[in-house]
C-alpha positions as a Markdown table, in Angstrom:
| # | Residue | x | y | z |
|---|---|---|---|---|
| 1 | Unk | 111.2 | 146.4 | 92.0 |
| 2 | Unk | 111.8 | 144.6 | 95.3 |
| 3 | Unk | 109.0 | 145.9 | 96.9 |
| 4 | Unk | 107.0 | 144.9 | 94.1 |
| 5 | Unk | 108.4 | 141.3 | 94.5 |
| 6 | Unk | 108.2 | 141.0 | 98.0 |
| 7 | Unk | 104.6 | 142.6 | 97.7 |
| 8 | Unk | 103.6 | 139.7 | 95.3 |
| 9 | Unk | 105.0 | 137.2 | 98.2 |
| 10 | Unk | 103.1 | 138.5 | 100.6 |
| 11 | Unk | 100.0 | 138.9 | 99.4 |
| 12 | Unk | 100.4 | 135.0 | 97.9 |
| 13 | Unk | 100.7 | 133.9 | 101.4 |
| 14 | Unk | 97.5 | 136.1 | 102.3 |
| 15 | Unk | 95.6 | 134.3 | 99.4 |
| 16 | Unk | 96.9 | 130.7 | 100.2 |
| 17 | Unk | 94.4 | 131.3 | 102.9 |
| 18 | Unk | 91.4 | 130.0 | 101.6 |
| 19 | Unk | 88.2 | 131.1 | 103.9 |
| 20 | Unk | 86.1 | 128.5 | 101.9 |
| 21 | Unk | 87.9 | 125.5 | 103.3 |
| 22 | Unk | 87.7 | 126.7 | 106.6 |
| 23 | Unk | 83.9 | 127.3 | 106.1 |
| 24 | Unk | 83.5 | 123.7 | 104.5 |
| 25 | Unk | 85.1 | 122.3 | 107.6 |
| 26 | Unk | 83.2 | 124.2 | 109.9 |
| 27 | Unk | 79.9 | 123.4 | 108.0 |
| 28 | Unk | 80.4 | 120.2 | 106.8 |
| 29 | Unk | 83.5 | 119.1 | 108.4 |
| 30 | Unk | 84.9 | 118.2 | 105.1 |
| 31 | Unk | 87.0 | 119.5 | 102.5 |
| 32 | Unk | 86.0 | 122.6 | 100.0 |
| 33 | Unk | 87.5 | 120.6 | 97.7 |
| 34 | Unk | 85.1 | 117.4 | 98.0 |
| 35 | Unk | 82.1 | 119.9 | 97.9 |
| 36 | Unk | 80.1 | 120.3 | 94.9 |
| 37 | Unk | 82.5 | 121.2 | 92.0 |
| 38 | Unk | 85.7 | 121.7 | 94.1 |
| 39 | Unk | 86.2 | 125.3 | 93.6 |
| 40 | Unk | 87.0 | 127.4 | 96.5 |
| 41 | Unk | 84.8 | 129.8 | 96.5 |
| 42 | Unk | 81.6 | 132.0 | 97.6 |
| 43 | Unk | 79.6 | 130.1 | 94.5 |
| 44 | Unk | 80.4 | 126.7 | 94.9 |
| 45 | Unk | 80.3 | 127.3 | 99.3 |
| 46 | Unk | 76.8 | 129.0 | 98.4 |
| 47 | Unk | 75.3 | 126.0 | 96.6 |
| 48 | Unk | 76.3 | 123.5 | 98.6 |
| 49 | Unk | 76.0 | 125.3 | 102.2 |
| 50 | Unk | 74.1 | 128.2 | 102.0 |
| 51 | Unk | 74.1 | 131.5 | 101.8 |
| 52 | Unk | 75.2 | 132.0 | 105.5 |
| 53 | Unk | 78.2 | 130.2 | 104.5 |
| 54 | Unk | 78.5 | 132.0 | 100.9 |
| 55 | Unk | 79.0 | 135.3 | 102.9 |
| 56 | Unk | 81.2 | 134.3 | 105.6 |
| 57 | Unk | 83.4 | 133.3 | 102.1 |
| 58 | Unk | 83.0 | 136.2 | 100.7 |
| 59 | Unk | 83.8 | 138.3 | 103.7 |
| 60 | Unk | 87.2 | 136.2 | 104.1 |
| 61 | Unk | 88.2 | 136.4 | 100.7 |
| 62 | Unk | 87.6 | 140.1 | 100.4 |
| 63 | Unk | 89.5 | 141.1 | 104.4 |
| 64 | Unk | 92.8 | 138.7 | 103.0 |
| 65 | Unk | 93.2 | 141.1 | 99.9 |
| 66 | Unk | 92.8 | 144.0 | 102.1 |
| 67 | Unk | 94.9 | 142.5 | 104.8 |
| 68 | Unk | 97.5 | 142.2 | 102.2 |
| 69 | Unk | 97.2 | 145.6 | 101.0 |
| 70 | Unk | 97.4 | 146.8 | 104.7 |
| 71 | Unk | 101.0 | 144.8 | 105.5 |
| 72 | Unk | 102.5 | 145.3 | 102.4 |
| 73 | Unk | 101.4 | 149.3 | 102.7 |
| 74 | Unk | 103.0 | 149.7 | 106.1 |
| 75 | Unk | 106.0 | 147.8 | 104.8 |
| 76 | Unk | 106.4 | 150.1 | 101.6 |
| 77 | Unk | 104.5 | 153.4 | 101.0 |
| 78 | Unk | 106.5 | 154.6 | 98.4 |
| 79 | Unk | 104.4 | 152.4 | 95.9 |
| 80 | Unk | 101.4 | 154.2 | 94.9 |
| 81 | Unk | 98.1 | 153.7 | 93.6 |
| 82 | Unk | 99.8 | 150.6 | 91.9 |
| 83 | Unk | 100.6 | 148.9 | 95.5 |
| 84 | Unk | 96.6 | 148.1 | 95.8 |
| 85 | Unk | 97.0 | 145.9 | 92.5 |
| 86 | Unk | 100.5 | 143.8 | 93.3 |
| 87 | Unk | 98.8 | 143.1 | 96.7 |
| 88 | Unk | 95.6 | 141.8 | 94.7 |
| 89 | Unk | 97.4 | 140.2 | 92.4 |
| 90 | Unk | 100.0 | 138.4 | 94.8 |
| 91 | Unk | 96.2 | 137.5 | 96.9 |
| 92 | Unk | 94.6 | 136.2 | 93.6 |
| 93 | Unk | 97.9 | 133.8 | 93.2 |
| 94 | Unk | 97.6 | 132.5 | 96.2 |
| 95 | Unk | 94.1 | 131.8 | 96.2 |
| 96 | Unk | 94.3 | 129.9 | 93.0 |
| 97 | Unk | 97.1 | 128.0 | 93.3 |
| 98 | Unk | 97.8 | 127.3 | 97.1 |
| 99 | Unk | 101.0 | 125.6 | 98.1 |
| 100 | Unk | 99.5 | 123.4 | 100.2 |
| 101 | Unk | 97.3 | 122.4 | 98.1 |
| 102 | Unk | 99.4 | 121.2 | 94.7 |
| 103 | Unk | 98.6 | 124.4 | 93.5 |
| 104 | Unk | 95.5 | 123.7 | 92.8 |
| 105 | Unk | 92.9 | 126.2 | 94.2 |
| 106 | Unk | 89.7 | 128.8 | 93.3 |
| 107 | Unk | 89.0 | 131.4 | 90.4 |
| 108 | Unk | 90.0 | 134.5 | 92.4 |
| 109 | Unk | 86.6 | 136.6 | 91.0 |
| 110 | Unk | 86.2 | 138.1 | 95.0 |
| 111 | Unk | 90.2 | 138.4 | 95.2 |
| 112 | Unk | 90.4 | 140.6 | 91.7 |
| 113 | Unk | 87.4 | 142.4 | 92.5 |
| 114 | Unk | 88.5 | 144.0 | 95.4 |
| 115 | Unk | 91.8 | 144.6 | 93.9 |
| 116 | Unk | 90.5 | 146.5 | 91.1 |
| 117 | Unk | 88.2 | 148.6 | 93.5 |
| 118 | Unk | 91.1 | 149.2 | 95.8 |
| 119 | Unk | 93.1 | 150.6 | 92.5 |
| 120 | Unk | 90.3 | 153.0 | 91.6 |
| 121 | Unk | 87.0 | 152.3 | 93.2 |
| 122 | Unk | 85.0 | 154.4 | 91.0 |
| 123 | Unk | 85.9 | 151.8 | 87.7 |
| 124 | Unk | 85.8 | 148.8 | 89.8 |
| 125 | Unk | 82.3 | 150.1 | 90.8 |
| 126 | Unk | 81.6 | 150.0 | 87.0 |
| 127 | Unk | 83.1 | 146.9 | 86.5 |
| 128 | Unk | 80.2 | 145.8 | 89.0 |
| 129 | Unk | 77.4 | 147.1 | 87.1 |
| 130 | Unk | 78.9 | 145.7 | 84.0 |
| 131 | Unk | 79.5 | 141.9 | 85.7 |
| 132 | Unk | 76.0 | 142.1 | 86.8 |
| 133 | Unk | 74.3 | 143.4 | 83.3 |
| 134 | Unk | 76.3 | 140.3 | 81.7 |
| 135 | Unk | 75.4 | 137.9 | 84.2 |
| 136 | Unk | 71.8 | 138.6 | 83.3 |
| 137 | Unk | 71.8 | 139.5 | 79.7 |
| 138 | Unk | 74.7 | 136.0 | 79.0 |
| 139 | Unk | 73.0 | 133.6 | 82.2 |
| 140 | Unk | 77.0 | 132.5 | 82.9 |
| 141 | Unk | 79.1 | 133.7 | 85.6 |
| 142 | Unk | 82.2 | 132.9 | 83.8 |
| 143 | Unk | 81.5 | 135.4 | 81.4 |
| 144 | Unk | 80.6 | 137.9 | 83.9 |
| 145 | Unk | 84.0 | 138.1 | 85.5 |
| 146 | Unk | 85.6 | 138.0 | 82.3 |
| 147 | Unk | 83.9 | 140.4 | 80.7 |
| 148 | Unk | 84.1 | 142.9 | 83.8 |
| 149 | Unk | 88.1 | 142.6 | 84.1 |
| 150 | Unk | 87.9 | 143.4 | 80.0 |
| 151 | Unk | 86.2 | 146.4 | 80.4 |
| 152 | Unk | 88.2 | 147.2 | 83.6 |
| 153 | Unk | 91.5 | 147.2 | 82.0 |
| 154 | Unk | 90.1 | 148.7 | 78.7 |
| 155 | Unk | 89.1 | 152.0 | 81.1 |
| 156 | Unk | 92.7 | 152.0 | 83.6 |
| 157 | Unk | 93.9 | 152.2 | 80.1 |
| 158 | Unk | 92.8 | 155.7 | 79.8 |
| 159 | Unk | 93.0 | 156.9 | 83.4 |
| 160 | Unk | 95.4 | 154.7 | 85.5 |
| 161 | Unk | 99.0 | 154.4 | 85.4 |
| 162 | Unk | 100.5 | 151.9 | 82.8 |
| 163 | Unk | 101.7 | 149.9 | 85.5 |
| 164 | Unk | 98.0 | 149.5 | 86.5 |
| 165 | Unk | 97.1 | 148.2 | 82.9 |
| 166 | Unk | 99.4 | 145.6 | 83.5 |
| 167 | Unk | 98.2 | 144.3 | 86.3 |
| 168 | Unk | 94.8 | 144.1 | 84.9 |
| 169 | Unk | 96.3 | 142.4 | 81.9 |
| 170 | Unk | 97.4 | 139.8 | 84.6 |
| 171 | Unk | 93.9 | 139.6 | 86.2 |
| 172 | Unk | 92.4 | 139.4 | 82.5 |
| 173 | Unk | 94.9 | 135.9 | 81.8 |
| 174 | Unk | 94.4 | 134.5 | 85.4 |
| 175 | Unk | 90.5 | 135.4 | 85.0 |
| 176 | Unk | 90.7 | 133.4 | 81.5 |
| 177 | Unk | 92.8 | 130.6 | 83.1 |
| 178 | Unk | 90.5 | 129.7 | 86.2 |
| 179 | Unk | 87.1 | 130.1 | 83.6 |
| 180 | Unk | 88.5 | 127.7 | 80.8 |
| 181 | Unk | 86.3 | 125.1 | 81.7 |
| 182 | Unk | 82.8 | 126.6 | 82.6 |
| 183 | Unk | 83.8 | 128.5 | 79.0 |
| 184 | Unk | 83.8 | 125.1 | 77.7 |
| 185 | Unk | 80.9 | 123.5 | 79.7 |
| 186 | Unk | 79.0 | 126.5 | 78.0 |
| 187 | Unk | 79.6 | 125.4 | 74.5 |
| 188 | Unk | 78.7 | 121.3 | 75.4 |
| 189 | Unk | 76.1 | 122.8 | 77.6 |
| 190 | Unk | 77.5 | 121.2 | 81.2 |
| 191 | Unk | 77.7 | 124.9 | 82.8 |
| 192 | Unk | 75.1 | 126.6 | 84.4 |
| 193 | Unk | 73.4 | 129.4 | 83.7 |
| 194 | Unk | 73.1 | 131.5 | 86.8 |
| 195 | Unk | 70.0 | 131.6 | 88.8 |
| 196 | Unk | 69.9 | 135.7 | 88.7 |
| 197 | Unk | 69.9 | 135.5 | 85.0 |
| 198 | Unk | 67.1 | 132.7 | 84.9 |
| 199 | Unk | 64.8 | 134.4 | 87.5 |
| 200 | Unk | 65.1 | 138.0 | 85.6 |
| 201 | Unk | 64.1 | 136.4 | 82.2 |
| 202 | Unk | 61.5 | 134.5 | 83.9 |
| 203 | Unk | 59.8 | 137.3 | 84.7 |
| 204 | Unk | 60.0 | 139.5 | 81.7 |
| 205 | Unk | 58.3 | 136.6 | 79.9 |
| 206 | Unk | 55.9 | 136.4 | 82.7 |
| 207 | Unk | 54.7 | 139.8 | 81.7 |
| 208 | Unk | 54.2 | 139.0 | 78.2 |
């Protein structure tokens, strides 16, 4: 249990790193959190710098989970398959609620992703597929990364560890947490839709 604890710690600090402010300073030598809707993240760092920018964050986001994964692995070995998600989830806690920052920081879709392909890569592969089939059937994001995690943790039910599931449960309430708003701006129609999804149905009717 105290490797589990002290795996959570560490990878919090990893996550409190948050590439997108160091991109938005670089950039536009201000704040992430002045940019566009605030949120730390490839999305937000995409629309508002481009996708230059958008890559470098996701490239950042992605090596501080696996930097996480890397420390905490050297320090205990013993864990198991389950190490790869305490390390994500310690990295998505960071990322979304920095200390430095009141606690106050991204949605943690790049973090959770790679923690879920780290844990088995094969369902966080088809977690993919099914993020990027809702994205265009739904037009939101939010939904997406919801859904994805859903179907993630549905499937490490049947094939993962229980200690696995649980993690995903975690990912499934922080996932539900950071999208509470864009789940709401859906409903009073202030979110969105995603310009995959639009482009895609674009064409279809363009057909007809």
């Amino acid at each position: 249990m105290l490797a589990r604890v002290i795996t959570l710690l560490i990878g919090y600090l990893c996550g409190s790193f948050l590439t997108a402010e160091v991109v938005a300073r670089a950039w536009a030598g201000t704040s992430i959190f002045a940019l566009g809707d605030g949120n730390p993240g490839m999305a937000n760092v995409g629309h508002e710098l481009g996708l230059k920018a958008a890559l470098i964050c996701l490239v950042g986001d992605i090596l501080k989970t696996v930097a996480a994964v890397l420390i905490t692995g050297a320090l205990f070995p013993g864990i198991g398959v389950a190490h790869f998600g305490w390390a994500g989830l310690g990295t998505t806690l960071g990322h979304d609620f920095p200390f430095w920052h009141q606690f106050k920081g991204g949605k943690g879709v790049t973090t959770i992703a790679s923690a879920i392909i780290l844990m088995n890569p094969l369902l966080g592969a088809l977690a993919g597929v099914v993020g990027v089939a809702t994205i265009v059937l739904s037009g939101y994001l939010s939904v997406a990364a919801i859904v994805a995690i859903c179907f993630y943790t549905i499937a490490a039910y049947f094939t993962l560890p229980f200690e696995c599931v649980i993690i995903s449960l975690c990912f499934v309430a922080l996932s539900l947490y950071g999208h509470g708003s864009k789940l709401r701006g859906i409903k009073d129609g202030t979110t969105h839709r995603a310009s995959l999804s639009t482009k895609f149905w674009d064409r279809i009717r363009g057909k007809r």
